[in-house]
C-alpha positions in Angstrom: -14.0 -21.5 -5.6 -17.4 -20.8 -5.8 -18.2 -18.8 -9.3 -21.6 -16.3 -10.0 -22.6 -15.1 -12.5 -24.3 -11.2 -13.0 -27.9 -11.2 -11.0 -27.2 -14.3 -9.1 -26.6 -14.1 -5.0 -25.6 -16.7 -2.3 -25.4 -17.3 1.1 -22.5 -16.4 2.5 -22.9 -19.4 5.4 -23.0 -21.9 2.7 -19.4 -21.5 1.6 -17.8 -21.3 4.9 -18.3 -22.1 8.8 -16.1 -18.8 9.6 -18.1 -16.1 7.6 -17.9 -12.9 10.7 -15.0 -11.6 9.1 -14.7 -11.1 5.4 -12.4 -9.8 3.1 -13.8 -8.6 -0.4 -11.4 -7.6 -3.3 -12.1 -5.5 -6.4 -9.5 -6.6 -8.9 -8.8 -5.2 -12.7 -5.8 -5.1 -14.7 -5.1 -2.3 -17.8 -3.7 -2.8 -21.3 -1.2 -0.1 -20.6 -0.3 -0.6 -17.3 -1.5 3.0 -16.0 -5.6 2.2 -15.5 -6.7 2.5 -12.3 -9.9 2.8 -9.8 -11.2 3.7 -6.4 -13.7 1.5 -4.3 -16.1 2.9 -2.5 -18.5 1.6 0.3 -22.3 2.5 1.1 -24.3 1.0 4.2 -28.0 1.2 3.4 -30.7 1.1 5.5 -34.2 -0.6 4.6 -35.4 2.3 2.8 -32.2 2.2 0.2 -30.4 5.0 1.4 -27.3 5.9 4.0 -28.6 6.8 7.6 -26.0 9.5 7.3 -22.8 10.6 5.4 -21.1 8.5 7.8 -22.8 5.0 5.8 -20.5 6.5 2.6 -16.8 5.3 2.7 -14.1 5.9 -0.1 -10.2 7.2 0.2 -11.0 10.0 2.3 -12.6 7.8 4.4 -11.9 4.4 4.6 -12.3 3.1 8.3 -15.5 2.6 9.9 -15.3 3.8 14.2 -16.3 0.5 15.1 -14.2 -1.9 12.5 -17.0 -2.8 10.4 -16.0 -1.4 7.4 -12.3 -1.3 6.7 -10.3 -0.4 3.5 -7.3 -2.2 3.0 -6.0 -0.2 -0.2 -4.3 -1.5 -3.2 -1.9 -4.9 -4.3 -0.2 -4.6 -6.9 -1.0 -7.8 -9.4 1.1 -8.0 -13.0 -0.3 -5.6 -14.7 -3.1 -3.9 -12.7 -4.6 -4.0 -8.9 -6.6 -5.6 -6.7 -8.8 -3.7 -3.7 -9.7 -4.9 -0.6 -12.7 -4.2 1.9 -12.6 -6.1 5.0 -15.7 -6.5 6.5 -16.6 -7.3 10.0 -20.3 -8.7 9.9 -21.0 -9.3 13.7 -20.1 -5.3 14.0 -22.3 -4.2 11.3 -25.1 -1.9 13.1 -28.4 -3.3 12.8 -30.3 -0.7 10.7 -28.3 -1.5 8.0 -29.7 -3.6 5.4 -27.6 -4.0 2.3 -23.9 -3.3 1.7 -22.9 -1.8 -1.7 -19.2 -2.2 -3.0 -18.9 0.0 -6.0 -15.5 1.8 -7.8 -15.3 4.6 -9.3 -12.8 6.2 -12.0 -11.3 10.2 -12.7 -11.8 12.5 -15.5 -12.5 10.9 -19.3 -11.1 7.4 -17.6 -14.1 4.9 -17.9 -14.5 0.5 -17.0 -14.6 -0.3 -20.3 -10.8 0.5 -20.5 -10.3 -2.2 -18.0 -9.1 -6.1 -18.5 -10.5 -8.6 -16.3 -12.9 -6.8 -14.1 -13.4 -9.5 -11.1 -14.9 -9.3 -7.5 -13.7 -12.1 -5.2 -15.1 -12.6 -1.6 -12.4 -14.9 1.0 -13.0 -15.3 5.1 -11.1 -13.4 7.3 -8.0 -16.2 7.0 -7.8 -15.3 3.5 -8.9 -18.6 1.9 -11.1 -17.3 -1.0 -14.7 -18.4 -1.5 -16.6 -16.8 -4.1 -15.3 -15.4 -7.3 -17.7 -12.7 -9.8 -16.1 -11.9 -13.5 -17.7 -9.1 -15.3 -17.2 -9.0 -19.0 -19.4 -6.0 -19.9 -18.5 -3.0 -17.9 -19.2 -0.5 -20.4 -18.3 3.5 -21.0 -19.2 3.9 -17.3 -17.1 6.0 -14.6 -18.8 4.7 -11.6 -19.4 0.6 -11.3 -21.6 -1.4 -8.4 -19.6 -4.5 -8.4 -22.0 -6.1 -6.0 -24.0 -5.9 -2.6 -23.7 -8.0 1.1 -27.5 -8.3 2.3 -29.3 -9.4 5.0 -32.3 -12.4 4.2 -33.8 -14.2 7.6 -31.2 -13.2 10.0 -28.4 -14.7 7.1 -25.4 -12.3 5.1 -25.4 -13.0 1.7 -24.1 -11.4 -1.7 -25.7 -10.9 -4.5 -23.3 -10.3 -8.1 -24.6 -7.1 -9.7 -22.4 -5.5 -12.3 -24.0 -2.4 -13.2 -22.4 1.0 -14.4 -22.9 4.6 -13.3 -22.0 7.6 -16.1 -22.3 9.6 -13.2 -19.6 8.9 -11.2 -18.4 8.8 -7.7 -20.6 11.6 -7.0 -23.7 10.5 -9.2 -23.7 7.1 -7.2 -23.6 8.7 -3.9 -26.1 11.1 -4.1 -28.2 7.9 -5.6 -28.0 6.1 -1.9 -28.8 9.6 0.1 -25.3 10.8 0.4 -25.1 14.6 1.0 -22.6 15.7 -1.6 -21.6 19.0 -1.0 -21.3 21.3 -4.5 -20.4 24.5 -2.6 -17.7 26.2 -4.8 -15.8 27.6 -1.7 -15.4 24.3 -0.1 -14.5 22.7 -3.0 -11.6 25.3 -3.5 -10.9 24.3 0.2 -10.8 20.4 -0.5 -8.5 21.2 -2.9 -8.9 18.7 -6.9 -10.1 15.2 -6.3 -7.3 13.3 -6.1 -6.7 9.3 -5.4 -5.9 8.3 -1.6 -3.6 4.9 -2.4 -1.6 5.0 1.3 0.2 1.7 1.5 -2.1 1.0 4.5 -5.8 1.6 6.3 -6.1 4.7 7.4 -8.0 4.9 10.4 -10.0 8.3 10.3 -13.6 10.0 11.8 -16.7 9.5 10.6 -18.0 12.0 8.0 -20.2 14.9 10.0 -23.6 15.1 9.9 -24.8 17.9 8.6 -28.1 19.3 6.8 -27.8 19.4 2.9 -27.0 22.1 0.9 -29.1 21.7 -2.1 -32.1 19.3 -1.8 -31.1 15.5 -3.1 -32.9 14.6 -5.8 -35.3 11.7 -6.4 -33.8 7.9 -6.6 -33.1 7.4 -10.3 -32.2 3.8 -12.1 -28.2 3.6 -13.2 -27.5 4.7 -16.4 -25.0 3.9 -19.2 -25.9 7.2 -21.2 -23.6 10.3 -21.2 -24.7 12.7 -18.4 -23.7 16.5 -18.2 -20.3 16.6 -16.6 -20.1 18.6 -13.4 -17.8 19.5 -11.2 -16.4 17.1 -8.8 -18.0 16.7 -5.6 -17.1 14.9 -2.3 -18.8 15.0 1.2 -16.5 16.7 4.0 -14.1 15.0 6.5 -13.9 18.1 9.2 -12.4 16.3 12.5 -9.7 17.5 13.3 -6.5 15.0 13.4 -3.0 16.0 15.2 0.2 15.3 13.4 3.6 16.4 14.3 6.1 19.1 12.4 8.8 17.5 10.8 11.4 20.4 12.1 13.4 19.4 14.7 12.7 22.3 17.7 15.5 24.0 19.0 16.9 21.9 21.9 17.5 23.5 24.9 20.9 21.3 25.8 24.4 22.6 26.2 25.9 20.5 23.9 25.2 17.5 22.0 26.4 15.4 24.1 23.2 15.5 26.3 21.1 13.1 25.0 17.0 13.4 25.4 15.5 11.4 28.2 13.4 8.8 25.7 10.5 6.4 26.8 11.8 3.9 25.2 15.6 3.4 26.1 18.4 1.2 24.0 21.5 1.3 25.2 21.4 -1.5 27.7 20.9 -3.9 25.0 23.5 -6.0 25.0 21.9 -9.4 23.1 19.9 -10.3 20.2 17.4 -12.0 23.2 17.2 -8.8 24.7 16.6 -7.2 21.5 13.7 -9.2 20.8 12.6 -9.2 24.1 12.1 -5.2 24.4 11.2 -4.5 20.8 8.1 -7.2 21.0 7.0 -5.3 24.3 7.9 -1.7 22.5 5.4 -2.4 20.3 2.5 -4.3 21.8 2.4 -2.2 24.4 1.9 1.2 22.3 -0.2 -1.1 19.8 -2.7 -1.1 22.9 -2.2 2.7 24.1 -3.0 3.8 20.2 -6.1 2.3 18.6 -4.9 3.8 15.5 -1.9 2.0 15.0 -3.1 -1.3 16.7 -6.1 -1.4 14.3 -4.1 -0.4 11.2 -1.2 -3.5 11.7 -4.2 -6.3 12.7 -7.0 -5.3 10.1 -5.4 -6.9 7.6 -4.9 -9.9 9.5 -8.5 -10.9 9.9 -8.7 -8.7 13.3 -12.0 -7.3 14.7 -12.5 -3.9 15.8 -12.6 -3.8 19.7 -11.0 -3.9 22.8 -7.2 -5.1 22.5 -4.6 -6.5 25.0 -1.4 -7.8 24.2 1.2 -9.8 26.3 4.8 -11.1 26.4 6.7 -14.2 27.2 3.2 -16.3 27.6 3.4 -20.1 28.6 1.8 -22.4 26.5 1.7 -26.0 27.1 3.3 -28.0 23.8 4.5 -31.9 24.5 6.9 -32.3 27.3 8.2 -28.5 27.2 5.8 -25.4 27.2 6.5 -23.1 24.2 6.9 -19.4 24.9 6.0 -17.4 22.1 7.4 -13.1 21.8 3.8 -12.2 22.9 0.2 -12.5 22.2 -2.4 -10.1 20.3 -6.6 -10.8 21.7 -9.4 -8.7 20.8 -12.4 -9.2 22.2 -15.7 -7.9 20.4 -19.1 -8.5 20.8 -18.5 -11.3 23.4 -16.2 -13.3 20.9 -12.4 -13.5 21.2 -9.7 -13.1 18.4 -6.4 -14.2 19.2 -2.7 -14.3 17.2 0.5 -15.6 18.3 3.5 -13.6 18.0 7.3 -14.7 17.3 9.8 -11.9 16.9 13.4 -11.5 15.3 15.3 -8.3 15.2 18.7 -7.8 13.4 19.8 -10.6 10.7 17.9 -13.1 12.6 15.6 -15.6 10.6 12.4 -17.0 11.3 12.7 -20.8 12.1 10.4 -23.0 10.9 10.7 -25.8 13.9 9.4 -22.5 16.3 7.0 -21.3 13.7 5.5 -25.3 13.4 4.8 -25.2 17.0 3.0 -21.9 17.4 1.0 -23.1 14.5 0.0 -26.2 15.9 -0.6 -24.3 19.5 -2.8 -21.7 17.7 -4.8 -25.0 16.0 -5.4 -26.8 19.2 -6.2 -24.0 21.2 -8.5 -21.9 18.6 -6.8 -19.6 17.6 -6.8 -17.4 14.3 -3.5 -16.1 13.4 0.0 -16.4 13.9 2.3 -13.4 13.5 5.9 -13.4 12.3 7.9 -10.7 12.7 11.5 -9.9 11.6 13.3 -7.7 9.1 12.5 -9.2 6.2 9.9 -9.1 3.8 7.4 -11.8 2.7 7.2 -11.6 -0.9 3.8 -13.8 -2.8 4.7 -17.3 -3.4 7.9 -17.2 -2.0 7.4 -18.4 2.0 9.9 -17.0 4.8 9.4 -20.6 6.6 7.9 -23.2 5.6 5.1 -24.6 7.4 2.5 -27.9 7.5 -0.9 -27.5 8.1 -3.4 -30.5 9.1 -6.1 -30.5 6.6 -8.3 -32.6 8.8 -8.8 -30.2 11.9 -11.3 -28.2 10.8 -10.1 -25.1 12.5 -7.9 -22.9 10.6 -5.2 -21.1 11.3 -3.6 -18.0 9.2 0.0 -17.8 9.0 0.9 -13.9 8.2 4.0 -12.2 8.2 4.8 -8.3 9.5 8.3 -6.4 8.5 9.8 -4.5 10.9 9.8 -1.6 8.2 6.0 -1.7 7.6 5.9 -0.8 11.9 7.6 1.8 10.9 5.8 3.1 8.0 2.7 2.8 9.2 3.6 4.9 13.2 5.2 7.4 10.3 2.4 7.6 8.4 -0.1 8.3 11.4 2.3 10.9 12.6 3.2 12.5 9.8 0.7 12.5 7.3 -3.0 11.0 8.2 -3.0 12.1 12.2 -4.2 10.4 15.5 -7.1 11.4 17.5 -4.6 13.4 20.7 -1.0 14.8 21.2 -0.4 11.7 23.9 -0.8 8.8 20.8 1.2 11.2 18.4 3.5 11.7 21.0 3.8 7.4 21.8 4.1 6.7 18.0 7.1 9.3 17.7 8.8 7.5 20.6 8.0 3.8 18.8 9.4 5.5 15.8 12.5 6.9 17.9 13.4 3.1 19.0 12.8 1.6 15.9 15.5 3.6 13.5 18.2 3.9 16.6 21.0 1.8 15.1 21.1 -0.5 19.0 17.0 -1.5 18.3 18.1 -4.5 15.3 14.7 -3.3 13.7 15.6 -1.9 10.5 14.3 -3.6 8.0 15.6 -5.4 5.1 19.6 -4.9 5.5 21.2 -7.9 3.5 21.1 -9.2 -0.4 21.9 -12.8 1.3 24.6 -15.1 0.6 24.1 -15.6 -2.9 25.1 -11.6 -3.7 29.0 -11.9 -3.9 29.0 -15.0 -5.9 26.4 -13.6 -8.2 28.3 -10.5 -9.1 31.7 -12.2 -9.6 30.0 -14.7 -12.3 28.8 -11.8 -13.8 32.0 -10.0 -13.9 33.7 -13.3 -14.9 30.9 -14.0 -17.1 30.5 -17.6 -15.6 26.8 -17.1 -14.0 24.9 -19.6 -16.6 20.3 -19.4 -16.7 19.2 -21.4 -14.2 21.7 -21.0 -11.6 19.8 -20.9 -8.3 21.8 -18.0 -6.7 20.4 -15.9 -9.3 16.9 -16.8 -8.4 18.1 -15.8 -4.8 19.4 -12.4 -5.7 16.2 -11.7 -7.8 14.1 -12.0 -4.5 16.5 -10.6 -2.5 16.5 -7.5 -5.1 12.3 -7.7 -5.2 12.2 -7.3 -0.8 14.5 -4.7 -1.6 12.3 -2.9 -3.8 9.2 -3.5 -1.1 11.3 -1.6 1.4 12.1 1.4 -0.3 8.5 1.6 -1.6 7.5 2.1 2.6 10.5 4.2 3.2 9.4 6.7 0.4 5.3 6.3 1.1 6.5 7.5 4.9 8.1 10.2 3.8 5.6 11.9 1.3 2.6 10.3 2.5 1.6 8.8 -0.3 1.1 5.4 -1.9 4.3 4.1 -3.8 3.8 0.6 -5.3 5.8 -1.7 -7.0 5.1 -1.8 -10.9 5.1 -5.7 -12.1 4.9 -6.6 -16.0 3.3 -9.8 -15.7 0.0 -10.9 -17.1 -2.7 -11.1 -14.7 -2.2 -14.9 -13.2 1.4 -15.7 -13.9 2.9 -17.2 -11.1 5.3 -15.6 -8.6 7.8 -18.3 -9.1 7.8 -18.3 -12.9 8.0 -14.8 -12.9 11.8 -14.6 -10.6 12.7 -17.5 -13.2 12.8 -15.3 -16.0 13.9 -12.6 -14.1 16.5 -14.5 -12.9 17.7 -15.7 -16.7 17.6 -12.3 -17.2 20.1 -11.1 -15.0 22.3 -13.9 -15.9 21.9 -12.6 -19.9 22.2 -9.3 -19.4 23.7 -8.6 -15.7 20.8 -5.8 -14.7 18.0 -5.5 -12.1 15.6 -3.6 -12.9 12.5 -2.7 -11.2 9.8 0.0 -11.2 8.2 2.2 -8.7 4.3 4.0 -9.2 4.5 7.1 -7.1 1.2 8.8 -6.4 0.5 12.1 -7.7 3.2 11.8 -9.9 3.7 11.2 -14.3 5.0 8.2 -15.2 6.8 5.6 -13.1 9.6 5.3 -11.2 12.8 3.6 -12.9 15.6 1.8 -11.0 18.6 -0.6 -12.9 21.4 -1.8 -11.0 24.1 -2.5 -13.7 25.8 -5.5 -11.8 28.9 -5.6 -14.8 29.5 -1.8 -14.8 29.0 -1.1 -11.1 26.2 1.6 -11.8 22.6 3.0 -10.8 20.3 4.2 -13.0 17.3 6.1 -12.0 14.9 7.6 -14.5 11.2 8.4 -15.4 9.6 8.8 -18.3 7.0 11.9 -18.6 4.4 12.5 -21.8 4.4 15.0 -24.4 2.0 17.6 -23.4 -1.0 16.9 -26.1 -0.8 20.7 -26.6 1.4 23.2 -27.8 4.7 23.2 -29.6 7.3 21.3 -29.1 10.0 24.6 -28.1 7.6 25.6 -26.0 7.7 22.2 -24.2 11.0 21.7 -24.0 11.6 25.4 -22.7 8.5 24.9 -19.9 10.4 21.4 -18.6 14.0 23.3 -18.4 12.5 26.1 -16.5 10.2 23.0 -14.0 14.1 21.6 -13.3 15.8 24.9 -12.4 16.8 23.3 -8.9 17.7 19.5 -10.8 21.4 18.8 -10.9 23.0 19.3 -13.4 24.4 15.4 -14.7 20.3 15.0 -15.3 20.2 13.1 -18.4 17.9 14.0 -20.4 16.8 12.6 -23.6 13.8 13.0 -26.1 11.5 10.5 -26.9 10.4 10.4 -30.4 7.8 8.6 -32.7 8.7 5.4 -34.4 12.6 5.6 -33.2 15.4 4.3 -30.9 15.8 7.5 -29.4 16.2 11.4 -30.1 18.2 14.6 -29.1 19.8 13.7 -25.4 22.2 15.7 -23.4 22.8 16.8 -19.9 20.4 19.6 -18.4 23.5 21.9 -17.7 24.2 21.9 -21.7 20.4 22.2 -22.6 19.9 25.1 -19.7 20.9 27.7 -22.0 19.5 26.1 -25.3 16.6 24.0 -24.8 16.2 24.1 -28.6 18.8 21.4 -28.7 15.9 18.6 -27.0 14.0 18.7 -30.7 14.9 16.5 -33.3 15.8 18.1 -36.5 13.9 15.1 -38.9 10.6 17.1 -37.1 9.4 14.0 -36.0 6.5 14.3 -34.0 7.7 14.2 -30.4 6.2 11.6 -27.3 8.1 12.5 -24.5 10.9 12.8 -22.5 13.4 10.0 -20.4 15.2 12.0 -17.3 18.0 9.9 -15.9 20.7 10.2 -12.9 23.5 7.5 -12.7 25.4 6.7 -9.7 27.8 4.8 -8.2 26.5 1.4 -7.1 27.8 -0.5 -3.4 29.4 -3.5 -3.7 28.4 -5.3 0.0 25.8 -7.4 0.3 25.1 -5.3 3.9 23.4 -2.0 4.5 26.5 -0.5 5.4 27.7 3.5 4.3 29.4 1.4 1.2 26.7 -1.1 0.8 24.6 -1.9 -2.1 21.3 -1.6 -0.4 22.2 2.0 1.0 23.3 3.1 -2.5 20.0 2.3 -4.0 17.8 3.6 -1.1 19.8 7.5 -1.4 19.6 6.7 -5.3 15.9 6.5 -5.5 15.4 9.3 -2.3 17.6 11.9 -4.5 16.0 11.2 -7.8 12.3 11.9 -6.4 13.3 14.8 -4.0 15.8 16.4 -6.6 13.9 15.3 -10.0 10.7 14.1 -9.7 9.1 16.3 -6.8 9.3 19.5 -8.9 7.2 17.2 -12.1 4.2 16.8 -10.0 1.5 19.4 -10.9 -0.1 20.9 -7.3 -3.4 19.6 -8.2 -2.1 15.9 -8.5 -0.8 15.9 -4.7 -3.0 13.8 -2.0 -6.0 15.4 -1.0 -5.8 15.7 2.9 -7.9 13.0 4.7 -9.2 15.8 7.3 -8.1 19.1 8.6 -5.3 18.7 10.7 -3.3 20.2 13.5 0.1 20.6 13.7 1.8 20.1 17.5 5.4 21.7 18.0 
């Protein structure tokens, strides 16, 4: 990979053939695990500044009308994040000059806080190219990671690394963006607030509008301390339509008139036709709703433009013709962008004889991608199939994988949360949504812990299950897809970003990472895992205790930095009035095991009882629920899957929810509608 160094640019078309799609990631890791930042995006024109507001996008608007700017959001890696931006050059409008990919950071949080600040260019298969490390970030909120220009007709980026004490706002009003200070409609915007959905979302452009104040003169970056302001952030006013989440009264006699439904499953009767109708399902409203189509192919290297999709396709391959689920082409700017599709639903899994094939069509025929879709999930460095690729053709092809519960997510999202452009795509996504989670479709997601699950659990109840026992390995990623999936489920319900939280440094491999998970779990007979949930204090906590048959959920919330400690614990009693009553809680104290700890129906009427008598200083507080934990592998009503999905669901809505302060909830994207 291609390294540069701060000040130093390159052409673009002299690290790859395939450079009209590109895919730029913003990557950091934090010391304590709880750092994070925002990229941003400004379109210049000649002159240095944005034609228009439009020119300036960040999380409240991340996708470009035409597909040229697209954010992808955040990935999770060890112990920080990486951003991506995918670009598509051949759609970038032709006043625009230079591209500047900058981050930005909230409150006192500054770069200089940050471990391995890194900006990595790849093409649009993913293959990377280019790699920037930065080394001196400094006490700066705001950071211009680098810049795509034009030079004699050519793209190519130049490695800048240069810090803004500013901020967010401070760098945009820098490039002509109209930032709008008026107290009212900051009241209206509600606080700033960090936009991690687990996907692009699709949005208007920013209106046009004249300025409020007059912008002031260009001025150089600056690492000095500047007069803190309130924060500012242009306007997203178009409106979006989403749909209520109460059910209307129906209008039926009895229940057991069932609602006409566009999309109908009872006559399935095979896995074939299964595949058959979901594949079509979804194509077909993938066409009828740019949105959606657009949010599932971005991230595959897709252009923004027209899009047709078909089934059951012919293909010629040796002495039989291959039939692949369906075909995805876009067609932009006269070029063509094509993906194979193969589709399982229920238990089903990929084969890699039919996945070989498509790939090799794809290769001879030109084209980019090949789709996978099935309930599973493709976890880093662990493959669903396992596929050759001919180094010596010089086309590529990029093999990507889509979960039947990310479909889902991401229709839920749109319909829910972030909004479509009419009532008809709302209505078409609520209908995709409809077939998917009808128990007939055989596309719900991640539904079995695999073979290995029984065995596992007996040789941990018989204490037999010895480090390095494969099975264990298998349950560890079985547990990790698991952990995926609930992460989408809860993002679709709240509408915000929930991430996996990884302890690894920065670098370690996947593999070597389940390994000593998997050692673990032999040791000690616990899965553990950890969920970041935005808007909310602390993370997420989830053990499975394999030997005693429990669940564990818990979080872990500061010590307010204020105050005294009665006070406190009085003000988090009274913030868990609706909480059950078995909450655990227990008091986190400085340079010890563990403090006072009881249940929140004996501390109710003595919250005194949380403080420690010693009067050691206090850091926080651990709230935990236990539950009984399902012993089938399945995702049956006694299963072990189902147990942890309602485990985590009643621990945020009965827990957690009533922790999050109002101003830490997501900012809305736009003012939207609501349609009954």
């Amino acid at each position: 990979m291609y390294e540069l160094v701060k000040g130093a640019n390159v052409g673009l078309a002299t690290l790859s053939e395939s450079v009209d799609s590109v895919i730029v990631s913003l990557g950091w890791t934090s010391p304590t695990g709880e750092g994070d930042a925002d990229v941003s995006v400004l379109l210049l024109d000649a002159d240095g500044k944005v034609r228009s507001d439009a020119d300036f996008y960040f999380y409240n608007h991340p996708v470009a009308p035409d597909g040229s700017v697209q954010l992808l959001g955040k990935t999770p890696t060890g112990s920080g994040n990486q951003d991506r931006i995918s670009f598509d050059l051949t759609a970038i409008p032709d006043g625009v000059e230079r591209i500047v990919v900058a981050a930005s950071r909230y409150g006192d949080a500054h770069f200089g806080e940050l471990d391995d600040l890194q900006l990595t260019l790849a093409d649009g298969a993913g293959d990377g190219l280019l790699r920037f490390e930065i080394a001196d970030a400094g006490s700066v909120s705001a950071f211009i990671f680098g810049e795509l220009y034009r030079r004699d007709g050519q793209w190519k980026l130049r490695a800048v690394g240069q810090g803004y004490a500013t901020g967010l706002a401070g760098l945009a009003t820098d490039f002509g963006v109209d930032i709008d200070d008026d107290a009212a409609a900051e009241e209206a915007l509600d606080a700033e607030a960090v936009d991690e959905s687990a996907a692009p979302t699709p949005q208007a452009p920013v209106e046009s509008r004249a300025p409020l104040e007059a912008v002031p003169a260009p001025r150089p970056p600056q690492d000095e301390a500047a007069p803190k302001k309130a924060p500012a952030r242009p306007r997203t006013a178009k409106k979006k339509i989403t749909l209520p989440r109460e059910v209307r009264r129906s209008l039926a006699e009895n229940d057991s008139w069932k609602e006409a439904r566009l999309f109908p499953v009872s006559a399935l009767k095979s896995d074939r036709d299964r595949e058959t109708r979901a594949t079509s399902v979804l194509l077909s409203v993938m066409t009828q709703v740019p949105e959606f189509g657009r949010r599932l192919t971005a991230a595959f290297g897709a252009p923004a433009g027209r899009m047709e999709t078909y089934t059951e396709v012919s293909l010629p391959h040796g002495d039989s013709p291959r039939r692949p689920d369906g075909v995805i082409r876009v067609e932009r700017a006269g070029k063509l962008w094509t993906a194979l599709v193969e589709t399982k639903t229920n238990g089903n899994a990929l084969k890699a004889e039919q996945v070989q094939a498509y790939m090799d069509i794809a290769t001879r025929r030109g084209y980019e991608a090949v789709i996978t879709l099935s309930n599973d999930v493709a976890l880093e460095g662990s493959p669903l199939v396992d596929v050759k690729v001919d180094g010596r053709r010089k086309h590529k092809v990029a093999l990507w994988h889509l979960s039947w519960a990310e479909v889902a997510h991401q229709a839920q999202m749109l319909i829910r949360h972030d909004g479509v452009g009419n009532m008809a795509h709302a209505w078409l996504l609520q209908e995709l949504l409809h077939y998917l989670q009808h128990e007939n479709s055989g596309c719900h997601g991640f539904q079995n812990m695999g073979p290995a699950w029984v065995p596992v659990r007996n040789g941990i109840d018989d204490e037999t299950l010895c480090q390095g026992d494969p099975r264990a390995l298998e349950v560890v990623e079985s547990w990790e897809r698991l952990i995926r999936q609930v992460c989408l489920g809860l993002g679709g319900e709240l509408g915000q970003r929930v991430l996996p939280v990884q302890r690894a440094r920065r670098g370690t491999d996947p593999g070597a990472r389940r390994t000593l998970l998997a050692d673990q779990l032999c040791l000690d007979g616990k899965l553990q895992a950890e969920l970041r949930i935005e808007g909310t204090p602390g993370v997420l906590a989830i053990t499975a205790d394999l030997r005693t048959g429990r669940l564990r959920t818990s979080v872990e919330i500061p010590a307010p930095e204020q105050g005294y400690p009665l006070t406190w614990a009085k003000r988090l009693v009274r913030r868990l009035s609706e909480a059950p009553a078995d909450l655990h809680v227990e008091t986190l104290v400085e340079g010890e095991a563990g403090g006072p700890r009881g249940t929140l129906e004996r501390l109710r009427p003595e919250p005194g009882d949380m403080l420690p008598k010693s009067g050691v200083q206090i850091t926080g507080f651990r709230l935990s629920l236990f539950k009984g934990m399902g012993s089938t592998r399945g995702n049956a009503e006694s299963g072990f899957i189902r147990s942890v999905d309602d485990a985590v669901n009643r621990f945020h809505t009965s827990v957690v929810a009533h922790l999050e302060q109002p101003a830490q909830r997501r900012a809305p994207v736009a003012e939207r509608s609501s349609v009954g």
